[in-house]
C-alpha positions in Angstrom: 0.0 0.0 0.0 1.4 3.2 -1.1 2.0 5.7 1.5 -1.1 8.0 0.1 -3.2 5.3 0.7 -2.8 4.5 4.3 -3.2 8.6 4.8 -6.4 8.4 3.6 -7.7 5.6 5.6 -8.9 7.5 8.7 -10.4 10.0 6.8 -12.5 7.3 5.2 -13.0 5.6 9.0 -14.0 8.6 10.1 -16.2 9.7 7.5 -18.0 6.3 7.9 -18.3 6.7 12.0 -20.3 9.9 11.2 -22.4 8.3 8.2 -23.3 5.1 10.8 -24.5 7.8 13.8 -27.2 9.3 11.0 -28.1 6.0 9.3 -27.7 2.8 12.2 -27.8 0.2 9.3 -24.0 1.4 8.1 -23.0 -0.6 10.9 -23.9 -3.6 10.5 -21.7 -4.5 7.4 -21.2 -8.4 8.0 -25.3 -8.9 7.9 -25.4 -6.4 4.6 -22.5 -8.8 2.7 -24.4 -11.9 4.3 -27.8 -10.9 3.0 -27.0 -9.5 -0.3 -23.9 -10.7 -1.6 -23.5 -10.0 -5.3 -20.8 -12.4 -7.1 -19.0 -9.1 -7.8 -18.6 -8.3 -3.8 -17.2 -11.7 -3.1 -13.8 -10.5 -4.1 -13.5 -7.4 -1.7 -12.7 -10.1 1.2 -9.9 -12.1 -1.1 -6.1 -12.0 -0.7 -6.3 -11.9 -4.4 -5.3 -8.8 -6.0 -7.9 -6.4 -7.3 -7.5 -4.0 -10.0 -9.2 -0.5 -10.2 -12.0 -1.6 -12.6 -12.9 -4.9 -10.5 -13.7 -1.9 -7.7 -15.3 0.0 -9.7 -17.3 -3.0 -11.1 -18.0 -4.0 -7.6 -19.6 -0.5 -7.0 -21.5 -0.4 -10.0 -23.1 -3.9 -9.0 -24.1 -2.6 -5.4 -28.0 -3.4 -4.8 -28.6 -1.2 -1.9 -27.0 1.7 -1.9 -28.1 3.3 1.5 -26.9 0.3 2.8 -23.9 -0.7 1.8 -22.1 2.3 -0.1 -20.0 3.5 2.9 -19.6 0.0 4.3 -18.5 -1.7 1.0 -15.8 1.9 0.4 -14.5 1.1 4.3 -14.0 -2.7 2.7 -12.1 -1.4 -0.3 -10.2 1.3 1.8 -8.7 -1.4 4.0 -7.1 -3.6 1.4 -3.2 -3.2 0.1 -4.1 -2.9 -3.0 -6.1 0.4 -2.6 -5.9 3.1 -5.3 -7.7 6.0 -5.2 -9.1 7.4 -8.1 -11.2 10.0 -9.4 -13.8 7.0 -11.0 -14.1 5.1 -7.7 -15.3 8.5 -6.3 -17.7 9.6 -8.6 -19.0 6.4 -8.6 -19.6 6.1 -4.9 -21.2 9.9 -5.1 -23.5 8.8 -7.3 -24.5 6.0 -5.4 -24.6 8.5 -2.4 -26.9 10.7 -4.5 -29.2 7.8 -5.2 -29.7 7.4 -2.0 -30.0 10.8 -0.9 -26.8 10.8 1.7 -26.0 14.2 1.1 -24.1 14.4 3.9 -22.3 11.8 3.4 -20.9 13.4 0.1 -19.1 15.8 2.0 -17.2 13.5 3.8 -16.1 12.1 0.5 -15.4 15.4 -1.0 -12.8 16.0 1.7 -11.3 12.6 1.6 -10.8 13.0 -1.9 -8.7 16.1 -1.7 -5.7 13.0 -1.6 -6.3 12.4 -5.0 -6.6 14.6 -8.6 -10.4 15.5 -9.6 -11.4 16.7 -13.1 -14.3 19.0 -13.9 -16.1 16.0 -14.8 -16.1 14.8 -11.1 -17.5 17.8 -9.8 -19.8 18.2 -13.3 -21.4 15.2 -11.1 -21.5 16.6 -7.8 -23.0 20.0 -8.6 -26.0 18.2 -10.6 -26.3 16.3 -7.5 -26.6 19.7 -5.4 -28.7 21.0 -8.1 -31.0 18.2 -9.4 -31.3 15.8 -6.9 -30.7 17.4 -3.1 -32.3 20.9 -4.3 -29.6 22.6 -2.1 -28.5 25.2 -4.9 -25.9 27.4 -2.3 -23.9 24.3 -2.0 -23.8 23.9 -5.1 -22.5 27.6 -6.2 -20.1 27.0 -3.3 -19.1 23.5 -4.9 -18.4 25.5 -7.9 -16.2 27.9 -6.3 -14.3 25.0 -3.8 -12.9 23.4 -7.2 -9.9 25.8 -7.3 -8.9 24.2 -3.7 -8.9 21.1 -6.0 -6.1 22.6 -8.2 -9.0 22.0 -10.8 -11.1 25.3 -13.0 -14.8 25.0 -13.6 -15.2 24.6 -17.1 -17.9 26.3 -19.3 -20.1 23.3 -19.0 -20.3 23.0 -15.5 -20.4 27.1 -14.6 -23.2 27.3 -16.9 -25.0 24.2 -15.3 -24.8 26.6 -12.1 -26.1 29.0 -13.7 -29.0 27.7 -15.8 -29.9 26.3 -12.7 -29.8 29.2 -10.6 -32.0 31.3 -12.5 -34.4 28.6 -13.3 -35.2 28.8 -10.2 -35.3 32.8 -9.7 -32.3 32.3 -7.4 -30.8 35.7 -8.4 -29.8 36.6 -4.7 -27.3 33.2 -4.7 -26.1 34.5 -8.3 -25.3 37.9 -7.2 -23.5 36.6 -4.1 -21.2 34.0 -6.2 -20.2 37.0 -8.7 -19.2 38.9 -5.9 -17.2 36.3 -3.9 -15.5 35.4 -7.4 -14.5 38.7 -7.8 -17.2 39.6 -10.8 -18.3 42.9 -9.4 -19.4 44.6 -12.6 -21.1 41.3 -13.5 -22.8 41.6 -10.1 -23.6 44.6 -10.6 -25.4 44.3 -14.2 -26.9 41.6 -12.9 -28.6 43.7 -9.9 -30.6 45.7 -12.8 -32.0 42.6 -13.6 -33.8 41.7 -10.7 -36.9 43.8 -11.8 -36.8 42.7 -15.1 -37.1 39.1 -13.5 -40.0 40.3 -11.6 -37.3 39.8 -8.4 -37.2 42.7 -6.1 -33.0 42.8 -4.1 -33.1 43.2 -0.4 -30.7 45.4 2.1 -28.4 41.6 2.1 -28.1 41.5 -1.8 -27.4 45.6 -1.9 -24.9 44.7 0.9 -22.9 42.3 -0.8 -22.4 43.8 -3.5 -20.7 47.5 -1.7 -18.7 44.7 0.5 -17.0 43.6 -3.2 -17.2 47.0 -4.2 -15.4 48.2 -0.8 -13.2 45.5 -1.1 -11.9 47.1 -4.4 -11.6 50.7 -3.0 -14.9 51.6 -5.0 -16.5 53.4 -2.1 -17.9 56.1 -4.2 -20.1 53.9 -5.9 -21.1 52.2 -2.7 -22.3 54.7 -1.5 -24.0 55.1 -5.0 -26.1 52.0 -3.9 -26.8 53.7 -0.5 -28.9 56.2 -2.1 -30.3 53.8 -4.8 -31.2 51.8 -1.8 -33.3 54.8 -0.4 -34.6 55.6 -3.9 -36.3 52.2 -4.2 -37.8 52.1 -0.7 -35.5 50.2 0.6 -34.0 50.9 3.8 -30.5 50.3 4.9 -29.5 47.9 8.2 -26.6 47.4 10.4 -25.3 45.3 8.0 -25.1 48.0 5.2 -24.0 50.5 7.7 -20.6 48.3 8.8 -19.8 47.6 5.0 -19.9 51.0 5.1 -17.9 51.7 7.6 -15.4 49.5 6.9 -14.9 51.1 3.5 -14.1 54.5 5.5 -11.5 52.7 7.5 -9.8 50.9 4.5 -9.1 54.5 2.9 -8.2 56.0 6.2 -11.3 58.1 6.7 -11.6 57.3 10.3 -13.9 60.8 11.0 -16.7 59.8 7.8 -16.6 56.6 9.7 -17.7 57.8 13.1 -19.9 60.3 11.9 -21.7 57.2 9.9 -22.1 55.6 13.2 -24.1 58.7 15.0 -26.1 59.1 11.5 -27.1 55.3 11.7 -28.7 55.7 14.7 -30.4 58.4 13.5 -31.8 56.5 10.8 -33.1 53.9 13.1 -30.2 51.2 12.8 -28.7 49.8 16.4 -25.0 49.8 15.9 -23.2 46.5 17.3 -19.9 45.4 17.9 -18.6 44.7 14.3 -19.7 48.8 14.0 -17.6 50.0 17.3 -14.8 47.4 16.4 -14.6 48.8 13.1 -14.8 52.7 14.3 -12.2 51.8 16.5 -9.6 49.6 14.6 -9.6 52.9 11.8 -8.5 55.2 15.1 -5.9 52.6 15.7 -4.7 52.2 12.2 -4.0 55.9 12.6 -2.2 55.7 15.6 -4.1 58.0 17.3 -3.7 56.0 20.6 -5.6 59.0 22.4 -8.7 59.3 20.3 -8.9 55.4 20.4 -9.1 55.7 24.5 -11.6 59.0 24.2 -13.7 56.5 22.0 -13.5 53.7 24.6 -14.7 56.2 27.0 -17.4 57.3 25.0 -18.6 53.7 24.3 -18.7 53.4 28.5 -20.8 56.4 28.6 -23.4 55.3 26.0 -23.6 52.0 28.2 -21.6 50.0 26.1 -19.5 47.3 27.4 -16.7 47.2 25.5 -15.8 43.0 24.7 -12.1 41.5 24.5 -12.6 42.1 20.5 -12.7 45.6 20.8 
């Protein structure tokens, strides 16, 4: 057994100690090989030496997937002749799907990091996400996990996502995913869509969307969305205040920032400690060690307790 191999094999113990606590039957392997043994399974308890496509035909030939899937890869894992691959994996992920063990794909998808995944692999898992578990966020997140994979999305598989996503008027998990991947202008186009769509954004979708722009030192036009914001009758939280805020203190303007946190109140919005630790850390940054302390005391005299974080 190659060194890899025996790396993996308490991620895959592991994995299948978690699977057993959700579904009881995993543990009871000996009874599942007893009661259904397919000619094809026979071998996995042989001295005999098994090549990657006996596995895989083994997994192919399973009969009951919620019942044996984990306990037949703990089988294979165990042997000396192991060999991860990419076609074992997606093979046992779609035999996860089958059987709806979501959560037991995500134990896979970390054990796997031992081997190298194509964009076919993932193609797989995405659908999965998308088609079969309905749980389109983790598939956008799938999408965006591949480059931890050393592996790049290709066109096929981003505009899976995508179709996908606004099939089912999931703009708000589109806009967030052009964001985090660094699409701002495509984020942006994509928010004067939402009407269009019959979609109307919110104060989190406006709020992502000046975090990427802050993020890029674009504060002038995040504060552009401010005022659009107000325009459409939509009224801004704590949340869009701290982006906010946080844009000040990233371009050093530590007195906007403070002055956003009275005006905040103002408008209604409660500041909390992400608003007073960002206030703060811009005085710091500064190294005005004095206004930092007059702020402290200020916080003390509003009845503010000020935490370990700030």
């Amino acid at each position: 057994m190659t060194s890899r191999s025996w790396s993996i094999l308490p991620k895959i113990h592991a994995s299948i100690s978690r699977s057993a606590l959700i579904y009881p039957a995993l543990i009871q392997k000996s009874k599942i090989f007893s009661a259904f043994p397919p000619d094809d399974l026979k071998r996995l308890d042989h001295k005999d030496w098994l090549s990657p496509k006996e596995v895989l035909k083994s997994f192919k030939s399973l009969r009951n997937p919620p019942e044996s899937v984990m306990p037949v890869l703990d089988c294979v894992s165990k042997r000396k002749d192991f060999k991860p691959n990419e076609a074992l994996y997606t093979q046992v992920i779609i035999k996860l799907g089958q059987a709806r063990m979501f959560d037991a794909i995500e134990d896979v998808i970390q054990i796997e990091k031992q081997c190298r995944l194509s964009d076919v692999f993932f193609y797989n898992v995405v659908k999965i996400y998308g088609n079969v578990a309905g749980r389109p966020e983790r598939a956008v997140e799938t999408l965006f996990d591949m480059l931890k994979f050393h592996c790049w999305p290709s066109v096929k598989t981003s505009n899976f996502v995508l179709t996908m996503l606004v099939s089912a008027k999931r703009f708000d998990v589109v806009h967030k995913g052009c964001v985090k991947g660094g699409n701002v202008d495509t984020a942006w186009q994509l928010l004067d869509e939402f009407p269009k769509q019959r979609c109307r954004p919110n104060a989190r979708t406006f709020s992502t969307l000046m975090h990427g722009l802050c993020e890029i030192d674009r504060l002038e036009e995040a504060w552009a969305l401010l005022e659009r914001m107000k325009r459409e009758g939509d009224y801004p939280d704590t949340v869009v205040f701290n982006v906010l805020i946080s844009g000040l203190r990233k371009q050093g303007k530590v007195e906007e920032g403070m002055e956003l946190l009275e005006r905040m109140k103002l408008k209604g919005c409660c500041p909390n400690a992400g608003s007073y630790q960002e206030v703060l850390y811009g005085v710091l940054d500064s190294g005005r060690f004095g206004k930092a302390k007059e702020f402290i005391c200020w916080l003390i005299g509003e009845g503010v307790r000020p935490s370990y974080v700030l």
